[in-house]
N, C-alpha and C positions, 0 to 999 in steps of 0.2 A: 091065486093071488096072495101076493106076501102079506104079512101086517101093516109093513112100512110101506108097502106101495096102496094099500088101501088109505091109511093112514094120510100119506099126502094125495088123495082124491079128496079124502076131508076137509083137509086144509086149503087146498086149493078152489072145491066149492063154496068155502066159506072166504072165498078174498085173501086168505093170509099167503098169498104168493113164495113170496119169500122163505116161508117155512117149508112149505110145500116143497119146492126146489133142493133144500137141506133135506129134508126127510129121502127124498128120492133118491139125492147123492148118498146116502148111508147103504140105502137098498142094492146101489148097481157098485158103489165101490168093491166091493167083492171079488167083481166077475166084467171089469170096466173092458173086455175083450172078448168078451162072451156074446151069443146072439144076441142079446136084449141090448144092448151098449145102444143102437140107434134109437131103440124105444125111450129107455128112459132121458137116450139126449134131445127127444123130441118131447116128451113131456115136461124137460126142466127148459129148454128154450119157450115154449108156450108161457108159461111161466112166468118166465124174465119177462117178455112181450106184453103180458098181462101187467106184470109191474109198471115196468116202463110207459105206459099207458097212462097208468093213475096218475104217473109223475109227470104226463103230459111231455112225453120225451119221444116224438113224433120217430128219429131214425131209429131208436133202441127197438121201439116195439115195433117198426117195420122190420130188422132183419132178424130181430128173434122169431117173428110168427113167422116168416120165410123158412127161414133156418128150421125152426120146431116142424112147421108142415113136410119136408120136403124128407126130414128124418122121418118121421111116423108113416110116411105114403107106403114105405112096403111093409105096414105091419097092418092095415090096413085090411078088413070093414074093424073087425078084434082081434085085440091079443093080452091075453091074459086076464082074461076078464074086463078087459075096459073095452069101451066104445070111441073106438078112434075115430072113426068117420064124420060122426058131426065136428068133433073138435076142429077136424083137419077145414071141414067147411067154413067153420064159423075164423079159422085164420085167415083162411082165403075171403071171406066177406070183409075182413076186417081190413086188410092187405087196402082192399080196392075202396074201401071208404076212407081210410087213412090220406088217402093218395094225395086227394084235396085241397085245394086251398084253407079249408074252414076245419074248426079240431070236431071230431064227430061225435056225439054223445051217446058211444056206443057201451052195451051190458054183456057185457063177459060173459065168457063161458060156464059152463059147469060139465062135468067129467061124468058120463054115466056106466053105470056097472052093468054086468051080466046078472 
């Protein structure tokens, strides 16, 4: 695991979304065609979705958690040290509770390590 992709699991378990997504883009700018490219574009759509969410912006955070799950699915249960699996769950739980008529008063993720 990099610094910077650690780095934004911090920032991302602690709410600051937005940074999180920056820190990430530093990490995969490098190598934006290399195997991780899916990874990290599924951990900065989660991301966004999580934002989007705060801001109570019901289509953003529908197709970013879409978007974000459907990139991580073949990196799937881990890779590189993270734990993608519940993330990928808790976008899919999120998806279908979103769905609704009513805004849902749901609690974010958080990112767990190896």
């Amino acid at each position: 695991m990099t610094d910077l992709l650690a780095e934004g699991i911090e920032l991302f378990n602690s709410g600051h979304y937005w940074d999180a997504h920056e820190v990430w883009e530093r990490d995969w700018t490098p190598d934006r065609k290399g195997p991780d490219s899916g990874f990290y574009k599924g951990l900065i759509q989660i991301a966004a979705g999580c934002l989007h969410y705060t801001r109570h912006n019901r289509r953003g955070a529908i197709n970013k958690w879409r978007s974000g799950a459907d990139y991580l699915r073949p990196y799937l249960p881990t890779h590189r040290g993270v734990q993608l699996a519940a993330l990928v769950r808790s976008a899919e739980g999120y998806l279908v509770a979103i769905s609704g008529p009513e805004w849902p008063d749901l609690e974010m993720p958080r990112i767990a390590q190896e």
